[in-house]
C-alpha positions as CSV (number, residue, x, y, z in Angstrom):
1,X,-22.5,10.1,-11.8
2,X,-26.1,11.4,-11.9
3,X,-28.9,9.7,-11.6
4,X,-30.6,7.5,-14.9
5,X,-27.4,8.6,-17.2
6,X,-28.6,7.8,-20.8
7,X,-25.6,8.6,-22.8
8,X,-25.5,8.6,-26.5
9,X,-22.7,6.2,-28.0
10,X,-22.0,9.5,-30.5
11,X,-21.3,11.8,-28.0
12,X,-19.8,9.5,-24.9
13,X,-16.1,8.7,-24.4
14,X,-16.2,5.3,-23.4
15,X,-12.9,3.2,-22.4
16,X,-12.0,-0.3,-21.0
17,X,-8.7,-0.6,-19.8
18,X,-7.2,-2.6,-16.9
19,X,-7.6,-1.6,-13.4
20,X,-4.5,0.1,-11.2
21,X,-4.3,0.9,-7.6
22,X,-5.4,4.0,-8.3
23,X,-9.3,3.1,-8.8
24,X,-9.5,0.9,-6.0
25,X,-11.9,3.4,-3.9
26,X,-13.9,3.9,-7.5
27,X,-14.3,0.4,-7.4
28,X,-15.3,0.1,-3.8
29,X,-17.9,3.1,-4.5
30,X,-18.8,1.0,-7.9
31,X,-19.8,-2.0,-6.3
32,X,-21.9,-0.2,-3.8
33,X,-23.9,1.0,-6.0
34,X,-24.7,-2.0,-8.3
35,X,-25.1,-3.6,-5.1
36,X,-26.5,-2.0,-2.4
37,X,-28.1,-4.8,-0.4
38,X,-24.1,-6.9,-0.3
39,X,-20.7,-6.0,1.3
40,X,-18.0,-4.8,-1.3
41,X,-14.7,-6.2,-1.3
42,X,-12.5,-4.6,0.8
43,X,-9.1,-2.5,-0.5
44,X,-6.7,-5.1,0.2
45,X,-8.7,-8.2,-1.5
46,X,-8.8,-5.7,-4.8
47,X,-5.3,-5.1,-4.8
48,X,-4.5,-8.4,-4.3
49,X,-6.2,-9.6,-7.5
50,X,-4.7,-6.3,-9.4
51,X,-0.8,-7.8,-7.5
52,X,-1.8,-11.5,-8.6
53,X,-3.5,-11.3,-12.4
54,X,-3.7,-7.2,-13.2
55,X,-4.4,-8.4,-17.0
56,X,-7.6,-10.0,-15.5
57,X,-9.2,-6.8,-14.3
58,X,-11.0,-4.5,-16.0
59,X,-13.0,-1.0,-15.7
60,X,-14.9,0.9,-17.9
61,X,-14.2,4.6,-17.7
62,X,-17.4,7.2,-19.1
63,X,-16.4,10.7,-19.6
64,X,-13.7,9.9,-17.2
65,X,-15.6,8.3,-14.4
66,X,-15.7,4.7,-13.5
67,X,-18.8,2.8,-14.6
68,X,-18.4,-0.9,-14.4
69,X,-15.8,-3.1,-13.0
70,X,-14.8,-6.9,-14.4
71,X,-12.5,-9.4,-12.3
72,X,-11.1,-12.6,-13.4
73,X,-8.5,-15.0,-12.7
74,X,-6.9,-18.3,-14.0
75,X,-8.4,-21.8,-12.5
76,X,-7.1,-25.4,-13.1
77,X,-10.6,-27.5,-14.9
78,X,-11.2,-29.5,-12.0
79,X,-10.8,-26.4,-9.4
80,X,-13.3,-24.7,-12.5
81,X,-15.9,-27.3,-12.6
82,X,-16.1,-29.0,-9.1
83,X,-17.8,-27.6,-6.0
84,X,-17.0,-24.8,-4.9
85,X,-18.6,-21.4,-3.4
86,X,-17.4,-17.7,-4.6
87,X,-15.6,-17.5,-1.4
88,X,-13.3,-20.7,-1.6
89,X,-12.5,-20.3,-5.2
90,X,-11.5,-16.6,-4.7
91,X,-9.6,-17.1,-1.9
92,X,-11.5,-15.1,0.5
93,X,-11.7,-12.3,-2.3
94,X,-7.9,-11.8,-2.8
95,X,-7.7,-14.2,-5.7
96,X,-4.6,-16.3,-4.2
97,X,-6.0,-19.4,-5.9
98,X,-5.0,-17.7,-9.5
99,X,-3.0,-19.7,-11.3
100,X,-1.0,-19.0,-14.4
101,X,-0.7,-22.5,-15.3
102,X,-4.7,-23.4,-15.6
103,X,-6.6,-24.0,-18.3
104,X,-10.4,-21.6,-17.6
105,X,-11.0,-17.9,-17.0
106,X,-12.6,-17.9,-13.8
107,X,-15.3,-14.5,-13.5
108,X,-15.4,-13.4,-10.3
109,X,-17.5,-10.9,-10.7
110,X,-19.0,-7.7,-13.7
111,X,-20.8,-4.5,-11.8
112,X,-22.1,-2.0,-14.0
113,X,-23.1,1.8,-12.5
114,X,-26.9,1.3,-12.7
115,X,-27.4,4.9,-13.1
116,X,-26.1,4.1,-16.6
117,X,-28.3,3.2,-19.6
118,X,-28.8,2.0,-23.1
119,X,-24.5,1.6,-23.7
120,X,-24.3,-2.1,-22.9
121,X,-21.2,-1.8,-20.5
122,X,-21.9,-5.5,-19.0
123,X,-21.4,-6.6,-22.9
124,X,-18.4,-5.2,-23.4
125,X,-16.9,-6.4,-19.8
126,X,-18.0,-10.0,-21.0
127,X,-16.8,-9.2,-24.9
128,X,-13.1,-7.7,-22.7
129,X,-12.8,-11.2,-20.4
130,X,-13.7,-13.1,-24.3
131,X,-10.5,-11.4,-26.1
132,X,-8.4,-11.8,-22.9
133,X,-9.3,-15.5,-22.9
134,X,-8.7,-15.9,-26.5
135,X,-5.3,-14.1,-26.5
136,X,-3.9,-16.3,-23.7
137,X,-5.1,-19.4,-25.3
138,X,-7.1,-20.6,-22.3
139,X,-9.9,-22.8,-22.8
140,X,-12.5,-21.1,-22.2
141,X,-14.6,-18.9,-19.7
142,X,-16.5,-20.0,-16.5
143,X,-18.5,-18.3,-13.2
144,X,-21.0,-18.2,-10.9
145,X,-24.1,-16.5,-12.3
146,X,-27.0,-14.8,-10.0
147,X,-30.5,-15.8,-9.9
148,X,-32.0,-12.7,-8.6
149,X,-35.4,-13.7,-9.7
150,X,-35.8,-17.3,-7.5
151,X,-36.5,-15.9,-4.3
152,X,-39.7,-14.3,-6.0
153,X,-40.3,-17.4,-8.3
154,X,-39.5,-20.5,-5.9
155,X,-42.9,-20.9,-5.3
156,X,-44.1,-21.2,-9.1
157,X,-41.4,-23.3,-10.1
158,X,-41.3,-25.1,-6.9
159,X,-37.1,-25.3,-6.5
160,X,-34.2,-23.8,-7.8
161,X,-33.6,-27.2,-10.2
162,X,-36.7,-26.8,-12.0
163,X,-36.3,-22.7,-12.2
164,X,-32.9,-23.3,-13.9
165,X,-35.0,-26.0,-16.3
166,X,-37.6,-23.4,-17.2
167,X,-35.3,-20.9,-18.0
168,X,-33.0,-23.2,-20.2
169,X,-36.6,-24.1,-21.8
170,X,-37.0,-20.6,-22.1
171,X,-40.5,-20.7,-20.1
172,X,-38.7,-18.5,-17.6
173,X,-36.5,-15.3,-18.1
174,X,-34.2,-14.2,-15.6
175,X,-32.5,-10.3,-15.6
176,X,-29.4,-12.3,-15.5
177,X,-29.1,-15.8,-16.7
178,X,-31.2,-14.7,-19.8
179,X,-28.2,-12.0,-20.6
180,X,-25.6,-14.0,-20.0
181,X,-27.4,-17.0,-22.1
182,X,-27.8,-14.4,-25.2
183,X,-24.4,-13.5,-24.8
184,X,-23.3,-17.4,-25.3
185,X,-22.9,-18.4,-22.2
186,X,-23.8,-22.3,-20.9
187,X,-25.3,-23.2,-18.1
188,X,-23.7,-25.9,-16.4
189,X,-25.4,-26.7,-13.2
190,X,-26.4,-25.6,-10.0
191,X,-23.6,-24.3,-7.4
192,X,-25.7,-24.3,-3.7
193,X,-24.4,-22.2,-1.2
194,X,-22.4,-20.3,-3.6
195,X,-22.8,-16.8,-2.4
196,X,-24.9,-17.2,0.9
197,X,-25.2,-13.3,1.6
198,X,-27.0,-13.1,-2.2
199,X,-30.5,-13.5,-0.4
200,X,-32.4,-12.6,-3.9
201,X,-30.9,-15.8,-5.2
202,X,-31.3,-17.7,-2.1
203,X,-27.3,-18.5,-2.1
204,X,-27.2,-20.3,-5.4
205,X,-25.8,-19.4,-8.4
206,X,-25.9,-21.4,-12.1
207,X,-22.3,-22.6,-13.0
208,X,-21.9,-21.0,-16.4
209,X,-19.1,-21.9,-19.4
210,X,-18.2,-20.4,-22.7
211,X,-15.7,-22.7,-24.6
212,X,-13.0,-21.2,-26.3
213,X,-14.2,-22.6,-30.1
214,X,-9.8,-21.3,-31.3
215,X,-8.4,-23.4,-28.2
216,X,-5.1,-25.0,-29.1
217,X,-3.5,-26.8,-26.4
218,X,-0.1,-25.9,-28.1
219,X,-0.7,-22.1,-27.9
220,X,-1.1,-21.5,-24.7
221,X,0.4,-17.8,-23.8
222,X,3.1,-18.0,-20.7
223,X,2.3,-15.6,-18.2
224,X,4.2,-12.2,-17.9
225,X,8.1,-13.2,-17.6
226,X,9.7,-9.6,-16.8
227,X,12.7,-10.5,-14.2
228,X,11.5,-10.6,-10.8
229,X,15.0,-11.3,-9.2
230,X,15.3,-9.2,-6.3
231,X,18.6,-8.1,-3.8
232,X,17.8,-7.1,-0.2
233,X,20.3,-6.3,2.1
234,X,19.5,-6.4,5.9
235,X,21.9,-4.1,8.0
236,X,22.9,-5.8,11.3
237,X,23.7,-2.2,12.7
238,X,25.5,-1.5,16.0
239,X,24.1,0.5,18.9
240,X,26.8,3.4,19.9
241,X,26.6,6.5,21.8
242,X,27.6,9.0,19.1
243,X,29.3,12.2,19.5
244,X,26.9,14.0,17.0
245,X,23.9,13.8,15.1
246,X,25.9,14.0,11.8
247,X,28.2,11.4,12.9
248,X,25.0,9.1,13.5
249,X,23.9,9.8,9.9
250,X,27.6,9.4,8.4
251,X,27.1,5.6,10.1
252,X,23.6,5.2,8.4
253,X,24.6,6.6,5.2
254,X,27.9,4.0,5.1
255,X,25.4,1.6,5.3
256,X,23.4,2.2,2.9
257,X,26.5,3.5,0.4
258,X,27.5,-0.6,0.9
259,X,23.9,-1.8,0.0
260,X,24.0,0.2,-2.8
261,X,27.9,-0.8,-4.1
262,X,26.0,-4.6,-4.0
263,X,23.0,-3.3,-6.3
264,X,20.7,-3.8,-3.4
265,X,17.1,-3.4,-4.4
266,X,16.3,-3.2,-0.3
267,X,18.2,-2.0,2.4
268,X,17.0,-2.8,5.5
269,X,17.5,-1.1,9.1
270,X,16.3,-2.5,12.5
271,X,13.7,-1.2,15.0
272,X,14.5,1.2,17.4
273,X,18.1,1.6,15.4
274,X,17.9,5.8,16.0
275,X,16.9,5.0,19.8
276,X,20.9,5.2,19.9
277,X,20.1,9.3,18.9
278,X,19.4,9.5,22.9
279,X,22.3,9.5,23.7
280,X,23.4,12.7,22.6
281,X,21.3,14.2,25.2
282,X,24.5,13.7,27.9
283,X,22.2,12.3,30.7
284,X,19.6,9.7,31.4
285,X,15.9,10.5,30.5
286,X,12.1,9.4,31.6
287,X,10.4,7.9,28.8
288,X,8.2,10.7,28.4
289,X,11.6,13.1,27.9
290,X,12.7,10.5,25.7
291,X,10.0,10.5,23.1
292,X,9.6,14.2,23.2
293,X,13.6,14.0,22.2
294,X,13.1,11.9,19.4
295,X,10.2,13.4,17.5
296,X,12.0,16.3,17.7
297,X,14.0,14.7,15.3
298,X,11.8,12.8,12.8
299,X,11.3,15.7,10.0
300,X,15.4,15.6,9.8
301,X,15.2,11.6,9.8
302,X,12.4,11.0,6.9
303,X,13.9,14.0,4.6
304,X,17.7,12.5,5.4
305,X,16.4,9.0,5.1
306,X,14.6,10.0,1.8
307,X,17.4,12.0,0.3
308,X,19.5,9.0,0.8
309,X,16.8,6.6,-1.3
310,X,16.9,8.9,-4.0
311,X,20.9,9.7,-4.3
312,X,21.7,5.6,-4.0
313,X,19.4,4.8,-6.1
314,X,17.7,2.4,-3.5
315,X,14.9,1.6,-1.4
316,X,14.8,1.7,2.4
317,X,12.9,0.3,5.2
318,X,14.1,2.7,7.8
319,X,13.6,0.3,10.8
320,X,11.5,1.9,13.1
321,X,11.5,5.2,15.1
322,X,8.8,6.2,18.0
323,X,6.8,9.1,16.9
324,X,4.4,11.4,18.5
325,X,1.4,11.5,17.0
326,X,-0.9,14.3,15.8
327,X,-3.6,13.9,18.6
328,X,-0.3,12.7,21.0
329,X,-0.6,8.9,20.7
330,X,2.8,7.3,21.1
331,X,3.9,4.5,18.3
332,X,6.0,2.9,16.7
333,X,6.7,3.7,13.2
334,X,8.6,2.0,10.4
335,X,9.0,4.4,7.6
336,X,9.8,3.2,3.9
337,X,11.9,5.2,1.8
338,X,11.4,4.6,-2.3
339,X,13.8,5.5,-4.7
340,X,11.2,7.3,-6.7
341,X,11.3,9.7,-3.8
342,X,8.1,8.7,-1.8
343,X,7.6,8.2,1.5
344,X,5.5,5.3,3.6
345,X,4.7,4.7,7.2
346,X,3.2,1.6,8.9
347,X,2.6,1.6,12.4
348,X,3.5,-1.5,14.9
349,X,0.1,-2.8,15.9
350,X,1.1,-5.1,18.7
351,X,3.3,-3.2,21.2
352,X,5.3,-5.5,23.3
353,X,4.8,-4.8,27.1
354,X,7.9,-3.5,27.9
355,X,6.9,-1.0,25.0
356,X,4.1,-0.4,26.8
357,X,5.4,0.5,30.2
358,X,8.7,2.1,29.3
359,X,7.0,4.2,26.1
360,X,3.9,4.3,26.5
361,X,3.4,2.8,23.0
362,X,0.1,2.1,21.4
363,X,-0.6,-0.2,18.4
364,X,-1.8,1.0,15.3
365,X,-5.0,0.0,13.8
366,X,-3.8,-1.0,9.8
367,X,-1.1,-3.7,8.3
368,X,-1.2,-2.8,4.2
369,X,1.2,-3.3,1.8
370,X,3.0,-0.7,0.4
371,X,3.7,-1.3,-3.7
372,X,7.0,-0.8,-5.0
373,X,9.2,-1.3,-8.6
374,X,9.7,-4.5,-7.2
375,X,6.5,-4.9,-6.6
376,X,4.5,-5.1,-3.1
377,X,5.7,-5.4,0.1
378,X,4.5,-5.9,4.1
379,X,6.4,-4.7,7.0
380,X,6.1,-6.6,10.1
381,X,7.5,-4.8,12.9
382,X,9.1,-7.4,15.2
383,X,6.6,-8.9,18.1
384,X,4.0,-8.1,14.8
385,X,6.1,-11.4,13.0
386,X,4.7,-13.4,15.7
387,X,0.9,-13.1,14.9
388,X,0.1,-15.1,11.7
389,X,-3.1,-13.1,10.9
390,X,-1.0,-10.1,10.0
391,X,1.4,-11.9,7.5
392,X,-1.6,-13.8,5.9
393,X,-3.1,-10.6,5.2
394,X,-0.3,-9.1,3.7
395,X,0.3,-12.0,1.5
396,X,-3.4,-12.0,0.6
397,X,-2.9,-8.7,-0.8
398,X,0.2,-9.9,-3.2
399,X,3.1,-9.2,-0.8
400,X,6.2,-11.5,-1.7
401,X,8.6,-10.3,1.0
402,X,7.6,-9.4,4.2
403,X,10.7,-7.0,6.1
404,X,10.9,-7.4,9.9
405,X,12.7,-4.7,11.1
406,X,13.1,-6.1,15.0
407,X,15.2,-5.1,18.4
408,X,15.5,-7.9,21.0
409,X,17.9,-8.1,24.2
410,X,18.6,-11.8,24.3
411,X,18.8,-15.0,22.0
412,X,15.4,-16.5,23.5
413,X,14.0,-12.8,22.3
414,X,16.0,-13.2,19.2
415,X,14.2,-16.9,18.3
416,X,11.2,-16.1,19.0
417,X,11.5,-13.4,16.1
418,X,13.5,-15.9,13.8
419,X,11.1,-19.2,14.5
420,X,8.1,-16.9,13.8
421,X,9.8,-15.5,10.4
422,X,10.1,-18.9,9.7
423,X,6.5,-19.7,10.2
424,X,5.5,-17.1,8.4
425,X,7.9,-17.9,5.3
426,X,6.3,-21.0,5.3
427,X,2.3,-20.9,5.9
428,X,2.4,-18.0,3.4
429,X,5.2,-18.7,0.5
430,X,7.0,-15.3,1.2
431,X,10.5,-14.5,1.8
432,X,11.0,-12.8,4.8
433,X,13.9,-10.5,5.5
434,X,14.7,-10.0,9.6
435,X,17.3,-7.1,10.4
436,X,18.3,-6.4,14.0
437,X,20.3,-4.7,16.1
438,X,23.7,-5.2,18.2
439,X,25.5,-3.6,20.7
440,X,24.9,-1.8,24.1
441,X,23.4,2.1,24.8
442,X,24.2,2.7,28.7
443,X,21.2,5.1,30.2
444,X,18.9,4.3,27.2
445,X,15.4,2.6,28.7
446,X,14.9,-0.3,27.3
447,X,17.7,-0.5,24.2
448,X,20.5,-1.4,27.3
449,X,21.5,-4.7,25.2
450,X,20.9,-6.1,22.1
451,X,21.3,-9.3,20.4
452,X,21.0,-10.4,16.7
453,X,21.4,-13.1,14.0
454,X,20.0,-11.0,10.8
455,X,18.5,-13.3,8.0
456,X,17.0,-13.5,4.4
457,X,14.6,-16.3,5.3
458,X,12.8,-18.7,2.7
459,X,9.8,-21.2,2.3
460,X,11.3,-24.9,2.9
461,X,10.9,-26.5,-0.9
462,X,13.3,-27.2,-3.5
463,X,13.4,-24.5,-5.2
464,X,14.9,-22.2,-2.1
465,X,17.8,-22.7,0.3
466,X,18.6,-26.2,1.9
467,X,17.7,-24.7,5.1
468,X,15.2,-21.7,4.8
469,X,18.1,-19.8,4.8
470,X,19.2,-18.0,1.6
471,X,21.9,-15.6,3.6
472,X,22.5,-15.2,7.8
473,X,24.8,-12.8,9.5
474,X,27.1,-13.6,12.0
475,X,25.6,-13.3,15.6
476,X,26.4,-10.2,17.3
477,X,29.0,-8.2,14.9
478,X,28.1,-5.2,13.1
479,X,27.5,-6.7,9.3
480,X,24.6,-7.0,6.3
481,X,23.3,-10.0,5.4
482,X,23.1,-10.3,1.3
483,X,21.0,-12.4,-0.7
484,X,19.1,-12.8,-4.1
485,X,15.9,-13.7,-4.3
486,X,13.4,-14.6,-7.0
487,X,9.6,-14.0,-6.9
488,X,9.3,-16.4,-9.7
489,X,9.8,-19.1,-7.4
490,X,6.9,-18.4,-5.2
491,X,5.1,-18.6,-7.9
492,X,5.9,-21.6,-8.8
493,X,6.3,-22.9,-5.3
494,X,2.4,-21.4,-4.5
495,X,0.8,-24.0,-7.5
496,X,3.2,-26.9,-8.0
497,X,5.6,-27.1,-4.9
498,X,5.7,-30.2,-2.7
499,X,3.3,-28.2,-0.3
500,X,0.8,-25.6,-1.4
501,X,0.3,-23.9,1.6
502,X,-1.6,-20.8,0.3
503,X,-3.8,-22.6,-2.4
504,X,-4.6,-25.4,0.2
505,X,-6.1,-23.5,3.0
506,X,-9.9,-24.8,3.8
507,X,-11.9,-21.9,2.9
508,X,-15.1,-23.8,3.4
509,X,-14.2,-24.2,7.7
510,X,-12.1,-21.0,8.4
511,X,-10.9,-17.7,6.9
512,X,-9.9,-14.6,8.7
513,X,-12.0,-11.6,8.8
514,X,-10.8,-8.1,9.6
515,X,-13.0,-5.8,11.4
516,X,-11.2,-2.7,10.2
517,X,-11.1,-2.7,6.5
């Protein structure tokens, strides 16, 4: 937008609407503008919000641009009213602490384009999160306000207590408090350390409420109750030296013909699975002949692989296959094959050292999560399922099943993969899906032996499988692993299990911070 945009309500198209993945970088561009002197969220803490609570967040569109930005989420009272800083309640941003069952509409935050005048945008985010509030029956409405004038006024008023007294008095106005108080909003009290980076407010910020006055405990509205049962299907596949190319994809395409007869929403393939595609080359390659081989095939494997997602009807984490890159990096990719016809990649960021020496395989530099009809997903590319801070991420960012393609030689390699899947089912409330491979490829570097135990893994509570394990194939036999599994019981797991490993975490001593955004 131009600079000092005074529209007139007659001749402007103004909408609110809720936010999609789509106006993430809008957002991002939003906030940087309304705030140039603070850090805006990253990508992945906005999409995790839009995964968690997407009737929570809101933008205003102006003759078809983006011009403010509203985020909320659902808070217990005593979570709502106790003390807390922006960055513990939101967890870290990604608004994992949201939860359906509370009582208050927690703000965590309005931004309004400031080259845009005289239309009273912030109102109508405030009037938006008022409507929302009274349509789900919560009680009320609380947040965090700004005191952008008490680094200029500390010294007149002599401390942020008796600013906040003056302006309740109303013997001092502040930009904000004195909007939000007009637009019926309470002060509470003050919140110290609340936002420390907010250096115009010296870190605090005023605890505000608006109670609902139509709150009837009886009428509370459920949260959103579409099925969310899911089928994934991991593919324990078998490591041959094929005669042909098309008898390689006949194999695959069995596969995933089987995952599709079971109504499989996931079929999933191991790493390295179309290493086996070396052995058509009749003699024993360096690793540097080797790769060259099997880019040479990766435009036939994503359009087969993607033509097969489409004609079954399902979608399919490909494994993983070593790819040249553009400026000739080596790495490993896994590509993810929708239904719908699209196509993702996500690159293995920890190579393991054999990968290293034998490929010459570097990591990648971004773990996201890729959003699906099922709703969004992480990959975790095998010695990747043994770093926590790569799971956490993904789950941050709304991811309920993590897929761990992986390819190990021997049962300790094999554990190490299953004891971290089960790690990371637990600290994060995920399911996680492991598929490997089996089998031997004489002359292949590297894929010489292979062993695996495939598994649909979940969290340890009631509501899941006595033993973490909703389905496990047989060790070391060509076979798919099968299971059902139900997103609604992360849910429920995440805000009323026996543990609440997610919700829990001390945001106050630790979080994790990723230098790439």
């Amino acid at each position: 937008m131009g600079d000092d945009k005074n529209p007139q309500t007659k001749s402007a198209r103004l909408a609110i609407r809720n936010a999609e993945p789509r106006d993430i970088d809008d957002i991002i561009a939003l906030q940087m503008r309304a705030f140039p002197k603070m850090e805006p969220d990253s990508p992945g803490m906005i999409r995790g919000r839009l995964e968690r609570f997407p009737e929570g967040q809101f933008v205003v569109e102006l003759d078809g641009e983006l011009a403010g930005w509203a985020s909320t989420f659902i808070v217990d009272e005593a979570l709502a009213f106790g003390d807390h800083s922006l960055d513990s309640i939101s967890g870290h941003g990604y608004g994992s602490l949201h939860n359906p069952d509370g009582d208050w509409l927690y703000g965590a935050e309005v931004a309004v384009d400031p080259n845009v005048r005289r239309i009273r945008l912030g109102q109508r985010l405030y009037d938006a999160r008022r409507a929302l509030c009274e349509d789900w029956g919560l009680k009320g409405i609380v947040f965090g306000a700004r005191m952008p004038s008490l680094r200029r006024k500390i010294k007149e008023f002599g401390s942020a207590e008796d600013y906040l007294e003056a302006i309740r008095e109303k013997k001092a106005k502040d930009p904000v408090l004195s909007f939000q108080t007009r637009l019926g909003f309470e002060p509470v009290r003050l919140l110290k350390d609340y936002y420390p980076e907010d250096r115009e407010s010296l870190g605090y910020a005023v605890l505000m409420c608006w109670r609902n006055p139509a709150y009837e405990p009886s009428e509370k509205v459920p949260v959103r109750s579409e099925p969310r049962t899911i089928r994934v299907a991991a593919v324990q596949f078998q490591a041959r030296a094929e005669e042909s190319l098309e008898k390689f994809e006949r194999n695959i395409e069995y596969f995933v013909d089987v995952c599709s007869d079971y109504r499989a929403d996931f079929c999933v393939f191991p790493e390295m699975f179309t290493v086996a595609l070396l052995a058509l080359e009749k003699r024993k390659l360096t690793p540097e002949e080797s790769i060259a081989a099997l880019s040479r095939h990766t435009p036939r494997f994503i359009e087969f692989m993607r033509g097969l997602a489409v004609g079954y009807n399902i979608n399919i984490i490909g494994g993983s296959h070593p790819t040249e890159t553009e400026d000739g990096d080596i790495q490993n990719v896994a590509y993810v094959f929708l239904r719908d016809g699209s196509v993702h990649a996500q690159e293995k960021i920890h190579p393991t050292p054999n990968e290293r020496f034998w490929w010459g395989i570097k990591g990648g530099d971004e773990v996201r999560t890729i959003d699906t009809d099922c709703g969004p997903i992480g990959i975790l590319i095998c010695y990747d399922a043994e770093f926590p801070e790569l799971a956490r991420k993904l789950a941050d960012e709304g991811a309920g099943i993590l897929f761990v393609p992986y390819a190990t030689d021997d049962r300790t390699g094999h554990l190490r993969v299953r004891y971290c899947a089960h790690a990371r089912a637990i600290e994060n409330q995920v399911f996680v899906v492991t598929a490997g491979n089996v089998g031997n490829l004489p002359d292949v570097e590297n894929m010489d032996i292979n062993y695996a135990e495939s598994a649909v893994i979940t969290p340890c509570d009631f509501p899941f499988a006595r033993d973490g394990l909703a389905a496990v194939a047989t060790e070391n036999v060509e076979t798919i692993a099968v299971a059902d599994v139900r997103l609604d019981d992360l849910t429920a797991a995440r805000h009323s299990g026996t543990v609440r490993n997610l919700r829990d975490r001390r945001f106050d001593l630790y979080r994790v911070v990723w230098n790439k955004r």
